[in-house]
Residue frames relative to the residue before (quaternion, step in Angstrom):
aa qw qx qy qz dx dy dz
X 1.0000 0.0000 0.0000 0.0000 0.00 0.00 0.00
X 0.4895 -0.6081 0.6090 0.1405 3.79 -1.12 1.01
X 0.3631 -0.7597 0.5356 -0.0645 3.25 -0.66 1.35
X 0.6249 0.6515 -0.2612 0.3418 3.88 1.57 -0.58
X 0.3495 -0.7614 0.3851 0.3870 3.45 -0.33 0.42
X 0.7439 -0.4394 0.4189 0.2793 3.38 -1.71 0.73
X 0.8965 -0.0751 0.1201 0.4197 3.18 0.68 -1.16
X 0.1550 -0.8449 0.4789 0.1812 3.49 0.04 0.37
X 0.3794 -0.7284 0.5705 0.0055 3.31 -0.81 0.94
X 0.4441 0.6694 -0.5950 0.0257 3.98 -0.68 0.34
X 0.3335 -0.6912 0.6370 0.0728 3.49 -1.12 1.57
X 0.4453 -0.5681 0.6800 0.1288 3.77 -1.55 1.01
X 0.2482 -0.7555 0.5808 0.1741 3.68 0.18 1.33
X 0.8151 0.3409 -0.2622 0.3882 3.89 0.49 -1.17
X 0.5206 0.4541 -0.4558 0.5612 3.63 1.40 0.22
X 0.6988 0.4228 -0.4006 0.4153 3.86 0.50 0.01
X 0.6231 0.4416 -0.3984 0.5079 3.39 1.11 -0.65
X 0.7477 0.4719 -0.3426 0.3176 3.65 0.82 -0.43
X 0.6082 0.4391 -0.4575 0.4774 3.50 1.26 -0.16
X 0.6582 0.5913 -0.3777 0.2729 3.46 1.04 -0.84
X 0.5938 0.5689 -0.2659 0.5031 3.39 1.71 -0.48
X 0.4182 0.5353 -0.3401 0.6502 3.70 1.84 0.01
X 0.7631 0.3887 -0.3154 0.4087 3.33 0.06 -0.51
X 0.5471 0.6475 -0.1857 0.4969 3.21 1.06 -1.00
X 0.6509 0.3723 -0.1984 0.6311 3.75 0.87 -1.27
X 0.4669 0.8035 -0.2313 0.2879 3.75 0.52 -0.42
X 0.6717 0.1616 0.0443 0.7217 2.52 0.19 -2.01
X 0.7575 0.3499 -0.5285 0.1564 3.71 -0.11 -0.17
X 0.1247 0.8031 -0.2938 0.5031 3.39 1.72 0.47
X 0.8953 0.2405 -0.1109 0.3582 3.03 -0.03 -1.60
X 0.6431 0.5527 -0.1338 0.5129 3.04 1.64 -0.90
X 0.7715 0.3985 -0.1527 0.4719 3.48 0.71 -1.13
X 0.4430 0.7914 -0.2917 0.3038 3.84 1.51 -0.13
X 0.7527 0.1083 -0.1041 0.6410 3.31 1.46 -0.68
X 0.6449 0.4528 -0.3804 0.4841 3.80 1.15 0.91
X 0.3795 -0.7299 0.5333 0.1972 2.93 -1.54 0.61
X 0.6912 0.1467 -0.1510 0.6913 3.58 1.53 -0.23
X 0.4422 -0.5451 0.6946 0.1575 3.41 -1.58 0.49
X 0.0995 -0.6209 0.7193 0.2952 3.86 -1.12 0.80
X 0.7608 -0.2442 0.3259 0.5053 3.97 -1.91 -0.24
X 0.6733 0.3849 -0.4396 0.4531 4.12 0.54 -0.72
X 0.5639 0.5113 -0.4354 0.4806 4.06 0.57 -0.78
X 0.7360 0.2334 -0.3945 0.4982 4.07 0.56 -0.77
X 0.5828 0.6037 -0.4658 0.2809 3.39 0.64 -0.16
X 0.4778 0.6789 -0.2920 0.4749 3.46 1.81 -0.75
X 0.7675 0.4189 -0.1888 0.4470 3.16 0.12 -2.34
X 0.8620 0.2124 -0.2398 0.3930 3.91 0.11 -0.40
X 0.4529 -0.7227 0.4338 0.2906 3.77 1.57 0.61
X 0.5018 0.3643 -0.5304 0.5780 4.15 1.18 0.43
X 0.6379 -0.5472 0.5404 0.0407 2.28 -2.75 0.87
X 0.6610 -0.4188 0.3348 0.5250 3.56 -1.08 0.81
X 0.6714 0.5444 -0.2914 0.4099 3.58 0.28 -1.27
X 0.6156 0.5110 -0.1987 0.5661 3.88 0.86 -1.32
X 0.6223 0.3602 -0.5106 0.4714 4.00 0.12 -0.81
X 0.6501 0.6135 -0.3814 0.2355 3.65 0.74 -2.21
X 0.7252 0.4683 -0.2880 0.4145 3.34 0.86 -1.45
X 0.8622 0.4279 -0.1020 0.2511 3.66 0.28 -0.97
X 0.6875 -0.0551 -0.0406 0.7230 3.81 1.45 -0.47
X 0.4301 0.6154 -0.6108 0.2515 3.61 -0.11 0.01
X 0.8720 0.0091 -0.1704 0.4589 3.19 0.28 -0.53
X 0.1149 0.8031 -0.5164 0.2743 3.27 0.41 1.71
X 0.3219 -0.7733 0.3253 0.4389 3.16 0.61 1.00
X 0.3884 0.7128 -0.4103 0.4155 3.92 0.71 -0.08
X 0.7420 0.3809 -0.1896 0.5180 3.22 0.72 -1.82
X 0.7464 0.4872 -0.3401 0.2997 3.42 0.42 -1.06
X 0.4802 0.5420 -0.4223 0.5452 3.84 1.18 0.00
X 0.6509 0.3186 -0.4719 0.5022 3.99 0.73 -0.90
X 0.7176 0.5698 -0.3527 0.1899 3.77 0.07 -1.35
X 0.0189 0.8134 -0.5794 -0.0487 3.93 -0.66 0.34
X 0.3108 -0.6516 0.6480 0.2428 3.88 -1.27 1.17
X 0.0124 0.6450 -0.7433 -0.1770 3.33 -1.27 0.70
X 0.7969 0.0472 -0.0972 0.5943 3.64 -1.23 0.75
X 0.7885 -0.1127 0.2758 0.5380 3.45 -0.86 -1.28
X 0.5628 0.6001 -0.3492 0.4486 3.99 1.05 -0.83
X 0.1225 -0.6704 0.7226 0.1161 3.70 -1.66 0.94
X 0.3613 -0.7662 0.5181 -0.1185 3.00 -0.68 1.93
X 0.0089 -0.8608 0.5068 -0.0457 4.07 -0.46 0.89
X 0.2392 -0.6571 0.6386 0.3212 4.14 -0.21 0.94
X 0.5024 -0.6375 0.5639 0.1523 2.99 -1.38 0.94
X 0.5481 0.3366 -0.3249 0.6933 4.30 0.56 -0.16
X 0.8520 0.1313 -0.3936 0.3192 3.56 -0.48 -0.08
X 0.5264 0.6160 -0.3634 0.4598 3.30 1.29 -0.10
X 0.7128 0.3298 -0.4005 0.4720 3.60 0.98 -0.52
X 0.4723 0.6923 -0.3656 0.4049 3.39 1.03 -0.45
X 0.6211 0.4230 -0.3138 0.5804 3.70 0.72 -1.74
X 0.7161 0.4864 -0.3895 0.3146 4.19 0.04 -1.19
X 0.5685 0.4818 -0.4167 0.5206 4.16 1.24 -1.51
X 0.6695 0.4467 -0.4264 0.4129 4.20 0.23 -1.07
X 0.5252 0.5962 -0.3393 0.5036 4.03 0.86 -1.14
X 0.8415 0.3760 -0.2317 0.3112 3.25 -0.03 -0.61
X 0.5141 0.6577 -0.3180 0.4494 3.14 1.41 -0.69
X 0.7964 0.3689 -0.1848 0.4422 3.43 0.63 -1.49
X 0.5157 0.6005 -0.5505 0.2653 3.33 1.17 0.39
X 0.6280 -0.5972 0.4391 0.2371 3.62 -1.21 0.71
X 0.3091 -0.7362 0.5763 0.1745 3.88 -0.30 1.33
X 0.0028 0.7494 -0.6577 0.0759 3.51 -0.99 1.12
């Protein structure tokens, strides 16, 4: 039996982080153009993670939690400091 792989795979970490940060500017563009706040489904749009994915990963970055505000029962996001807080987020994520 051959031990070699089928396929080899190699991924340009700083060309993915850079289109994904296009996309990212994009949609928040498209979305954030005629708002002043984002609800959890608008960030759930602009960054393509799940309710479960924001909870786990910046929500409660103490960063985020100065931008984020509960009205009544509703989580409310400015839109400029939210996209700001998300372009700085991303940076410091680790390239794997």
């Amino acid at each position: 039996m051959i031990n070699t792989p089928f396929v080899n795979i190699q991924i340009d970490d700083e060309a993915l982080e850079q289109q994904i940060l296009k996309q990212i500017e994009e949609q928040m563009q498209e979305i954030g153009h005629d708002k002043i706040f984002y609800s959890l489904d608008d960030l759930m749009e602009v960054t393509s993670f799940s309710k479960g994915h924001i909870m786990n990963t910046f929500f409660d970055d103490p960063r985020f939690k100065q931008i984020r505000r509960k009205i009544g029962r509703k989580w409310v996001f400015p839109v400029a400091e939210t996209n700001e807080f998300l372009k700085q987020w991303i940076q410091e994520q680790p390239h794997e």
